[in-house]
N, C-alpha and C positions, 0 to 999 in steps of 0.2 A: 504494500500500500504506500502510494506517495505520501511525503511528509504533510502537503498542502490538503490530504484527504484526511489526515490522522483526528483523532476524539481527543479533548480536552482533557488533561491528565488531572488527578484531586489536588495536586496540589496548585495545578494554573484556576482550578476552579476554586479552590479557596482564596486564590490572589483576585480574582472578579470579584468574589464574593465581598471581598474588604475594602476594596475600591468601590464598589455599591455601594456600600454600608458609609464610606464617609463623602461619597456624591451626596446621601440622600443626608447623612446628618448636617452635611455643610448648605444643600438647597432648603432644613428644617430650620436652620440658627437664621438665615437670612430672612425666610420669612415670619421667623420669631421678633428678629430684631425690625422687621417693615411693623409688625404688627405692633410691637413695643413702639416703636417710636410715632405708629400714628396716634394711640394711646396717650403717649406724653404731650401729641402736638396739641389732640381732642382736650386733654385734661389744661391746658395751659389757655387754650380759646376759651373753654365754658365761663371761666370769671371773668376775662373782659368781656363777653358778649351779657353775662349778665351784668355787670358792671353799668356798661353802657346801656341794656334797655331799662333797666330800674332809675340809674340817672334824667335818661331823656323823659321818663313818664312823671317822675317827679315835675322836672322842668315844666313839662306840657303844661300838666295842672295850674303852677302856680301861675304861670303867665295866663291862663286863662280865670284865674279868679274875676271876681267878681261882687255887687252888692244888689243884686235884685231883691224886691220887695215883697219881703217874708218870708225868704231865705235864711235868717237868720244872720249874726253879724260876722265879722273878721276875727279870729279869736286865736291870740296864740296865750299862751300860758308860761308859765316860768317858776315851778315848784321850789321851795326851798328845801334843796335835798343833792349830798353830795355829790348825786351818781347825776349827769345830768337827763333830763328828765321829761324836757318840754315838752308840749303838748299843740298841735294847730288845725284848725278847724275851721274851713271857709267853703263857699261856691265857687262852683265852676260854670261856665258858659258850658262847655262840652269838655265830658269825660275823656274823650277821645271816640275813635272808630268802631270799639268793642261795647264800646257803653256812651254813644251818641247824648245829645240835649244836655241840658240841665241839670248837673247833681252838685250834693255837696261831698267832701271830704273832709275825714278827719287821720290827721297822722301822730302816731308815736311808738312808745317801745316799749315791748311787752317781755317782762321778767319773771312772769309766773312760771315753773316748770309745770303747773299741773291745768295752765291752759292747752289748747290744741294750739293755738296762734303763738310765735315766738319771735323776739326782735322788733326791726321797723314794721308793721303793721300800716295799711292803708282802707282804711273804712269807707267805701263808695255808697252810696243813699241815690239814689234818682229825687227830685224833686217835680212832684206832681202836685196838678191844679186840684188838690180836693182829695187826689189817690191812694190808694195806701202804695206806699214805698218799702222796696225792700232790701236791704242795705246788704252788701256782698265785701268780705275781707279778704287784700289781697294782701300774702307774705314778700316783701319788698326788698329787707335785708333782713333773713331768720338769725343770722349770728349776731345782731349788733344789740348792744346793752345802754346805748346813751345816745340820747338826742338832745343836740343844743342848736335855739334856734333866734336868730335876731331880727330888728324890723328897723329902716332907714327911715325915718318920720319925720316932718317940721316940726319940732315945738318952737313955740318962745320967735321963730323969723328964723333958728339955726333950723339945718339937717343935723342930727343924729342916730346914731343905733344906740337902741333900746332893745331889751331881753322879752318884754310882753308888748300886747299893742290889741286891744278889742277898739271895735267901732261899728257902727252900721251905717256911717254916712262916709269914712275916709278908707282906704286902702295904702299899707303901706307903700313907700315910693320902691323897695326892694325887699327881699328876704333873702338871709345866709342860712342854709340849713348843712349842719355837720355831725357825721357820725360817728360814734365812736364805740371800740369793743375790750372793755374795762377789766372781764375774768382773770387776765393776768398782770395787771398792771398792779393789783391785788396784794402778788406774788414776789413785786419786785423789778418785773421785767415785764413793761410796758410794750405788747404785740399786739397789734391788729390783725393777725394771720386770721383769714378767713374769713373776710369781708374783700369782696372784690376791690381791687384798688378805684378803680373810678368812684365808687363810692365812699372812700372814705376822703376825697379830695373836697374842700366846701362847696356847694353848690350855691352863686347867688346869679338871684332870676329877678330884672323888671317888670314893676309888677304893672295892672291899670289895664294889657290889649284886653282882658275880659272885661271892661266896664259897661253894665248896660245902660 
């Protein structure tokens, strides 16, 4: 029998065999490592995509505040209490696209462990002529523990920020809203891990394009 016709001897077929064996473990590491790393790229986009859409809904809102009549007034709060705390509560012209017309809002930060709601908290109400309303909570930032918030107001002929600010005839001229996540500041070491970074940058919004 010619050479070119001859059978694989055991041990050329255990030489294929171990070259298969590290073809297939070196084509399983690569797409370990595609799958790994599209993983890291997924995990590293999800906070700034949430980051940025919780930012920008905030934003929306407050630029669309508002003072129609019997809505209730402009109302932010300012608790005297370490952890900060604030509390705000206005209308809107329009919720946005998902919740159209006229509601109110109320925002703050919820530390109960034995509520369902936790963190920034966003309370939407539709405001109806006469209707019953039914107020829907969206979780905005579930890890944050502190809400501080300020208002750009004339007193006196000056502009200033002030910590509160109710009214039912004036709307502040801005609001700074900033978040903050306190658990381990507690501790010593002051981290925010775990609140998307756009969020925790201050947000301030001109206020007044909602004026009806």
């Amino acid at each position: 029998m010619r050479s070119s016709e001859r059978g694989f001897t055991l041990a050329e077929l255990l030489v294929a065999l171990a070259v298969t064996g590290l073809v297939v473990a070196a084509a399983h590491g690569g797409l370990t490592a595609i799958a790994d790393g599209a993983a890291r790229s997924r995990a590293a986009r999800e906070p700034v995509i949430a980051g940025a859409a919780g930012r920008a809904l905030l934003e929306s809102w407050l630029r669309a505040a508002g003072l129609p009549e019997g809505a209730g007034p402009f109302q932010g709060t300012h608790p005297n209490d370490p952890i900060p705390s604030d509390e705000l509560s206005f209308a809107v012209v329009d919720a946005g696209s998902l919740r159209p017309g006229p509601h109110r809002v109320r925002l703050w930060v919820d530390r109960d462990e034995l509520t369902p709601g936790r963190g920034l908290l966003a309370e939407i109400t539709p405001i109806l002529g006469g209707g019953a309303a039914v107020a829907e909570t969206l979780a905005i930032a579930p890890l944050a523990t502190g809400l501080s918030l300020r208002y750009l107001v004339e007193i006196g002929g000056r502009k200033r920020w002030v910590a509160e600010w109710e009214s039912e005839a004036v709307l502040p001229e801005a609001v700074e809203l900033q978040l903050s996540r306190l658990a381990r500041v507690r501790l010593g070491a002051a981290d925010d891990d775990g609140i998307p970074p756009l969020l925790m940058l201050p947000i301030v919004v001109p206020m007044g394009a909602g004026q009806w």
